[in-house]
C-alpha positions in Angstrom: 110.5 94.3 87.6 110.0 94.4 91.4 110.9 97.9 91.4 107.6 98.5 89.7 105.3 95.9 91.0 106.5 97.5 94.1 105.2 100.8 93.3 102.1 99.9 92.1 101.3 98.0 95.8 102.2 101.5 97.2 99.8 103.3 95.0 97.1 100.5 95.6 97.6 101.0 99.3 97.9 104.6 99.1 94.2 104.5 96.6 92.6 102.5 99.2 93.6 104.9 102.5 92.8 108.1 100.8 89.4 106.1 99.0 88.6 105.1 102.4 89.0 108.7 104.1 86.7 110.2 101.6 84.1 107.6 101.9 83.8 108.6 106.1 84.6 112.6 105.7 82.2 113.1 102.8 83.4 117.1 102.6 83.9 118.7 99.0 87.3 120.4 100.6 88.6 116.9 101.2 87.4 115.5 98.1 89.3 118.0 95.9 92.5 117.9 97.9 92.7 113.7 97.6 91.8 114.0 94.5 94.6 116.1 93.7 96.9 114.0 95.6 96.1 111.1 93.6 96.8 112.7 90.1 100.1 114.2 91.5 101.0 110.2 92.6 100.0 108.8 89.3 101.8 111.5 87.3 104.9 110.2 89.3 104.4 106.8 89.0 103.3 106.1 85.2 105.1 109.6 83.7 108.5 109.5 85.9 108.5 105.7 86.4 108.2 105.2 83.0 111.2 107.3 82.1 113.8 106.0 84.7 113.0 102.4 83.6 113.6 103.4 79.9 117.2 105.2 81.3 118.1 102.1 82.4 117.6 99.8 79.8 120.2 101.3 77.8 
């Protein structure tokens, strides 16, 4: 349970940094390289999170 509530801080915190990069660089370049950053980090925390806490309830 901490584990994930945990993780999610982390990718609040890590939303917030890249949100507030973009917002002061306004470049299309940037844009498109946090945005991919931030689907590569929720792929790992809802797809692989998801599958380790499920390993470990059994």
């Amino acid at each position: 349970m901490t584990d994930s509530i945990l993780a999610f801080v982390a990718f609040a915190v890590l939303v917030a940094f890249l949100g507030i990069l973009v917002f002061y660089v306004p470049r299309l370049d940037l844009g498109l390289v946090v945005g991919a950053t931030l689907l590569l980090a929720a792929y790992d925390f809802f797809w692989h999170g998801r599958k380790h806490s499920a390993k470990n309830k059994q």
